[in-house]
C-alpha positions in Angstrom: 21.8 -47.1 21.7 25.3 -47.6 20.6 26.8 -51.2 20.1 30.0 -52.5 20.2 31.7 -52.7 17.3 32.9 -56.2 15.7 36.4 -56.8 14.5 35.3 -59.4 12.4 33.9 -59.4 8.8 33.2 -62.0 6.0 36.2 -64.6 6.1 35.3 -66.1 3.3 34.3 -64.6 0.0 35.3 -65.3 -3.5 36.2 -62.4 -5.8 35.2 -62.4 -9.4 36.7 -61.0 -12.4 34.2 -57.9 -12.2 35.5 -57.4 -8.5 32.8 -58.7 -6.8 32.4 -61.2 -4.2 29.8 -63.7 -3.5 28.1 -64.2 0.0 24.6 -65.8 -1.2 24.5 -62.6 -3.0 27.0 -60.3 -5.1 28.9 -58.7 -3.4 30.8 -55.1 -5.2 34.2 -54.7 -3.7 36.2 -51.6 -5.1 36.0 -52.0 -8.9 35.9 -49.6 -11.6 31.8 -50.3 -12.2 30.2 -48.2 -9.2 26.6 -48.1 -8.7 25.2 -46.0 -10.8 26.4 -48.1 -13.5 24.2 -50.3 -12.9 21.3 -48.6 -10.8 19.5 -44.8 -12.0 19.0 -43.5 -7.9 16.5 -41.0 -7.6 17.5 -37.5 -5.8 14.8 -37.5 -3.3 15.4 -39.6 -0.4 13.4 -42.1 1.3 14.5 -41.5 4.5 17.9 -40.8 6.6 19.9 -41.4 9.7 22.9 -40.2 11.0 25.5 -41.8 8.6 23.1 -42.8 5.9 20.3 -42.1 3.7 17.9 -44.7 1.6 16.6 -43.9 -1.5 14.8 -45.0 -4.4 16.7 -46.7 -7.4 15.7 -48.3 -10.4 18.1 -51.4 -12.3 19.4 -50.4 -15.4 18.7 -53.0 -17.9 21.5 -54.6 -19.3 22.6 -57.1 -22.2 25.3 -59.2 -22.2 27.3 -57.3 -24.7 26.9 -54.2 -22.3 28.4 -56.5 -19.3 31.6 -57.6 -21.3 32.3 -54.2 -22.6 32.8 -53.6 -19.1 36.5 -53.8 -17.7 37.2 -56.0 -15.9 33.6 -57.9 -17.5 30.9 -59.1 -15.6 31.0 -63.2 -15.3 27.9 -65.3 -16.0 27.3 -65.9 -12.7 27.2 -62.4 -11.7 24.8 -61.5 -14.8 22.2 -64.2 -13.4 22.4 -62.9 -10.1 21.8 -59.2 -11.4 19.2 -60.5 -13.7 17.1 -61.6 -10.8 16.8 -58.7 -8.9 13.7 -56.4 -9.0 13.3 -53.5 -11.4 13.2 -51.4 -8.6 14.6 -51.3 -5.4 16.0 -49.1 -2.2 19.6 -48.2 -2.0 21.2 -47.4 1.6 24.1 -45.4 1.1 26.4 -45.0 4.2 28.9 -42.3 4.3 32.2 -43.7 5.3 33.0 -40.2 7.0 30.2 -40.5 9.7 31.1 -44.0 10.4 32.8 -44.6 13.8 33.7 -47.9 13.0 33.0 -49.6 10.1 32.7 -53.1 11.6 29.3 -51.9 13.0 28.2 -51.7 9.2 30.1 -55.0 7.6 28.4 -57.0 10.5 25.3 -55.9 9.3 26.3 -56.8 5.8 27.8 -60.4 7.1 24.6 -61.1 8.9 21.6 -60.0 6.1 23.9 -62.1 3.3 23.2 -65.0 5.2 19.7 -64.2 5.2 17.1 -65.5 3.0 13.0 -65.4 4.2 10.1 -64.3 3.0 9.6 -62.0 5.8 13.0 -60.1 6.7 13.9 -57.5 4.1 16.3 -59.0 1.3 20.1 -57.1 0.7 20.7 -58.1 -3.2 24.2 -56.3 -3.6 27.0 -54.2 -1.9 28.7 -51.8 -3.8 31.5 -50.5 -1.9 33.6 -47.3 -3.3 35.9 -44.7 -1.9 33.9 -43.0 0.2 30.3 -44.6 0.2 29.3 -47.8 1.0 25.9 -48.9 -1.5 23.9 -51.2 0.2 21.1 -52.6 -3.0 18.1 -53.6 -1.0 14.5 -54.9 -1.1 12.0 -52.0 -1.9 9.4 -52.2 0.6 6.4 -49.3 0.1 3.7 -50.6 2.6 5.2 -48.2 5.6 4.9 -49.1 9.2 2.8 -52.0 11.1 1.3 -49.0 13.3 0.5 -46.5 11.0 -1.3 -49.8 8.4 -2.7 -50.5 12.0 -4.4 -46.4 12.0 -5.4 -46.6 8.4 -7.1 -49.9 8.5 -9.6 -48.0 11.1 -10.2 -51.3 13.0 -8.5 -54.3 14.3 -9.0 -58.0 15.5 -7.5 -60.0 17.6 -6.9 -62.4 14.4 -4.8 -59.9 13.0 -2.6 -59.1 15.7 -2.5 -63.1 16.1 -1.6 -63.3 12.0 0.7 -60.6 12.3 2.7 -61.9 15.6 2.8 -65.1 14.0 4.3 -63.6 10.7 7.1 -62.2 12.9 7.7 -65.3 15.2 8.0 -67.3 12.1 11.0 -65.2 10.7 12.8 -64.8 14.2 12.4 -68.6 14.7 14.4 -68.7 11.2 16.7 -65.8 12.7 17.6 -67.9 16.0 18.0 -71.1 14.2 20.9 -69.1 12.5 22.1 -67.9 15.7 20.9 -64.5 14.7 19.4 -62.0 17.4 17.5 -59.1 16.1 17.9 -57.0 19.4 15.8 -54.0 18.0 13.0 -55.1 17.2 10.2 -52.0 17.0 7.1 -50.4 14.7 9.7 -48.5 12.9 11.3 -52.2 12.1 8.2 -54.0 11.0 7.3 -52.9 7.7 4.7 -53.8 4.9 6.2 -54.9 1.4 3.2 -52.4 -0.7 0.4 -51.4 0.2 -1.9 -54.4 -0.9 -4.0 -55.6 1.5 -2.3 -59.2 1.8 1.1 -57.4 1.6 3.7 -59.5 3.0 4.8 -58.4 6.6 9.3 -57.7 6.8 11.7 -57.8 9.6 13.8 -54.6 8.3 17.3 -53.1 10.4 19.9 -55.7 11.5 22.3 -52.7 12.3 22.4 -54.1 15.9 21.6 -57.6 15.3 24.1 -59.9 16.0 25.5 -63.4 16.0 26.0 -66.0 19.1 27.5 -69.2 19.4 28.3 -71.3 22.3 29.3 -70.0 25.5 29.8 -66.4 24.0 27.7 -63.7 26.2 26.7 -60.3 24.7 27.1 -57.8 26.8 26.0 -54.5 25.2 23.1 -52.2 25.9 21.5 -52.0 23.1 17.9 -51.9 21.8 14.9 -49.0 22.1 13.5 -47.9 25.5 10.1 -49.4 26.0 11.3 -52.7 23.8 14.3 -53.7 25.1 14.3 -56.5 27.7 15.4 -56.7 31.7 18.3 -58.8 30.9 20.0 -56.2 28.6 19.5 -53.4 30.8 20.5 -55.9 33.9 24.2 -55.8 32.2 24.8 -59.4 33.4 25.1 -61.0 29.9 22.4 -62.8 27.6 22.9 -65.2 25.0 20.0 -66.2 23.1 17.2 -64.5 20.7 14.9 -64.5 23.7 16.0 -60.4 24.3 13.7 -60.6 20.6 11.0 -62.7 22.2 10.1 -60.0 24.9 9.9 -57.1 21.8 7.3 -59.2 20.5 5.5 -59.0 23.9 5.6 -55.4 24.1 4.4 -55.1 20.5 1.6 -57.6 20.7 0.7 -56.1 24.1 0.6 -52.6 21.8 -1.1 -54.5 19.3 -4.5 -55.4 21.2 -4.9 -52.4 23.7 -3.2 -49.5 21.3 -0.6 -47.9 24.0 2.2 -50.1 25.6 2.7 -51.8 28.7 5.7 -49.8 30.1 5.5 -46.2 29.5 7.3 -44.4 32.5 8.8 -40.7 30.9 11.9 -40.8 32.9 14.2 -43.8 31.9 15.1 -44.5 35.6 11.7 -45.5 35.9 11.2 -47.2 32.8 14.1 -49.6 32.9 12.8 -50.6 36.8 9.9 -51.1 35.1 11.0 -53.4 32.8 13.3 -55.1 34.8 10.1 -55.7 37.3 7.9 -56.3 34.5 5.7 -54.4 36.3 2.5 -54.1 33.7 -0.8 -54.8 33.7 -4.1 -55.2 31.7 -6.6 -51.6 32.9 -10.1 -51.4 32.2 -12.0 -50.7 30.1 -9.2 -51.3 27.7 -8.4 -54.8 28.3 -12.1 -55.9 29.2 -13.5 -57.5 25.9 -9.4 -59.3 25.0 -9.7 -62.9 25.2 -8.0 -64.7 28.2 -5.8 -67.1 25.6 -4.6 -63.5 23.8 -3.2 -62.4 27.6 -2.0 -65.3 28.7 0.4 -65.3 25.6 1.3 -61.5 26.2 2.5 -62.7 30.1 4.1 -65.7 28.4 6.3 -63.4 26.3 6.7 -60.5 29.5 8.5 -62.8 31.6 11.6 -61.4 33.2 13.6 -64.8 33.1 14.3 -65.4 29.6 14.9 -69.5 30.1 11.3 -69.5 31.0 10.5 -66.9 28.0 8.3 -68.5 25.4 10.3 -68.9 22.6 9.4 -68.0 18.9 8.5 -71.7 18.2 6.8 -71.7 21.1 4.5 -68.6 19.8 3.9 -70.6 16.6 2.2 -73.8 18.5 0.4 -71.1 20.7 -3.7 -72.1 20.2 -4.4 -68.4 19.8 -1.7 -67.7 16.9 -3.3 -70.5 15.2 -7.1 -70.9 15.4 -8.2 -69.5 18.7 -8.2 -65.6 18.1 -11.8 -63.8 17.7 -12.3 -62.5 14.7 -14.0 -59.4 16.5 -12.8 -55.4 16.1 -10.8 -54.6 19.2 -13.0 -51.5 20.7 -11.7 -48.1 20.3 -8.0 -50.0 19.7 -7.5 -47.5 16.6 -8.2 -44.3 18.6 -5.8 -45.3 21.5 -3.0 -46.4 18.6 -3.4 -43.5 16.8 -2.4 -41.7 20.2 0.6 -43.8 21.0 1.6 -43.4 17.4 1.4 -39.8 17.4 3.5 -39.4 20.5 6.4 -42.0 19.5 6.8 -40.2 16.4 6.7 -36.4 18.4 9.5 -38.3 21.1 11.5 -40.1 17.5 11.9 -36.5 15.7 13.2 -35.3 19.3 15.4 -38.0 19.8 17.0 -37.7 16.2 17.8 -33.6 17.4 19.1 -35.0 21.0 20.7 -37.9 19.6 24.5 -36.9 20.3 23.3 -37.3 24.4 21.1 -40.4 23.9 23.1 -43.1 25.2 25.1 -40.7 27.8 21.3 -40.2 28.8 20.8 -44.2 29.1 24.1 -45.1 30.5 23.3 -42.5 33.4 20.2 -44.0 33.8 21.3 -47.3 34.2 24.2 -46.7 36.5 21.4 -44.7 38.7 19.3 -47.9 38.8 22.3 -49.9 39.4 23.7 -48.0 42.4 19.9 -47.8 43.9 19.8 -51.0 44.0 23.0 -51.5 45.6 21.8 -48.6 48.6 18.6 -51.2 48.8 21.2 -54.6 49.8 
């Protein structure tokens, strides 16, 4: 879905010499050194989206002669900074052209410089020129939770309990910021390599946002089947807990291998969801402990006051000592499935995406206005 864009951008930055600008990272304004100065991008991408595509890049070793021959030169500060990025790494380069707004994109930019955990995907630099915006980010080569999930060829409840625990601990770092995901999904949960004891990243904050006091977002916003009842309820939320029940559906996705709302038509979907109207069907849920279900209802709660929070999730017994290390039965066969068909249903939605939210808007103001027949 689409957000609403943000007027607002980094107040305060410093510029250097070199024409950069520092937000716990450097930060390229529009200066003569672009970023192939500095960076050697490979032509094949990684992967795209509608305004952007990500590819491959490796740093370009440089001496400090080479960074004052540069005009204006590169300060000391900036040359550290460099020095301590990876040797290779994943550039996101956004088309100024295909931006509707680009407050959508320097929110995102404000919001992942303030980051800084072992488990959310790191954004080094910002090289901003003409007509392209260079976003130098963290490599990450592990692919997707799911398709590790698939590959692995079994599962335990001990893993889905390490894994949910690796996200809660970086969204409890998120919220203490006042920083709210509001997409979390498989395509957003990404392994760093493919090691075995790869670290687990929080990637995407193109719809995150930030809240502070009495401020209310507003905006429907998030992936069908993940988003939570008070988005699609339109009556304001102002907390991470919108992150909380993702976390639900993908530890619910996690331990039976298809997910607990799964309606085709969105009109039934989001009454779903509102309803949280789920359940836990044989023989599929059968051998799951009871601790390990009674955190998945403690997550799919349609108040999110009286949503377990990320902390929460951390002191959870389960998360921390109680889940069997046992293979889930036939868990791999069901999530290679699921995976299958939300991959079939993302290439479809990339080809329909000009009518996406028209489609969701629709569906929500047909919801709406059925529930106002009902009073």
């Amino acid at each position: 879905m689409d957000v609403v864009p943000s007027s607002s951008f980094v107040a305060e930055t410093r510029r250097s010499s070199a024409g950069c600008c520092s937000l716990n990272m450097p930060f390229f304004s529009k200066g003569k050194s672009g970023v192939d100065t500095f960076y050697k991008i490979e032509k094949s991408p990684l992967g795209s989206g509608n305004f952007a595509v990500v590819k491959k890049a490796f740093k370009i070793e440089m001496k400090e002669a080479d960074y004052k021959k540069m005009k204006p030169p590169v300060e000391a500060d900036e040359q550290a900074k460099k020095a301590k990025i990876p040797a290779q790494v994943a550039v996101k380069i956004i088309d100024k052209a295909k931006v509707e707004d680009m407050g959508d994109i320097e929110r995102e930019v404000e919001i992942m410089g303030m980051i800084e955990h072992p488990n959310v995907i790191k954004l080094f630099e910002i090289y901003d020129e003409p007509k392209k915006m260079n976003l130098v980010m963290e490599l990450v080569t592990g692919g997707e939770l799911f398709d590790r999930i698939v590959a692995q060829g079994q599962y335990t409840e001990k893993d889905a309990a390490k894994c949910i625990g690796t996200m809660c601990d970086a969204l409890k770092y998120l919220h203490e910021k006042k920083v709210v995901h509001r997409d979390l999904k498989p395509e957003n949960i990404l392994y760093a390599s493919t090691a075995p004891d790869a670290d687990l990243k929080i990637a995407d904050f193109g719809l995150a946002r930030m809240v502070s006091g009495g401020d209310m977002m507003k905006t429907a916003c998030g992936t069908p089947g993940y988003v939570a009842p008070e988005i699609l309820k339109n009556q304001g939320y102002d907390s991470g807990a919108v992150d909380c029940w993702s976390v639900g559906v993908i530890l619910y996705i996690l331990l039976c291998g298809f997910p607990p709302f799964y309606e085709e038509e969105l009109p039934a979907l989001f009454d779903q969801i509102m309803k949280a109207r789920y359940d836990f069907p044989t023989p599929w849920w059968d051998t799951i402990s009871p601790e390990a279900k009674a955190l998945v209802k403690a997550l799919l709660v349609v108040d999110p006051k009286k949503r377990l929070t990320a902390a929460g999730v951390l002191d959870n017994e389960w998360i921390m000592n109680k889940a069997p290390d046992l293979a889930i039965t036939g868990l791999t066969a069901q999530m290679k499935k699921y995976n299958a068909t939300r991959k079939l249903k993302k290439a479809a939605q990339a080809i329909m995406g000009q009518n996406k939210m028209r489609n969701l808007t629709k569906a929500l103001k047909d919801i709406q206005a059925a529930e106002g027949c009902a009073k």
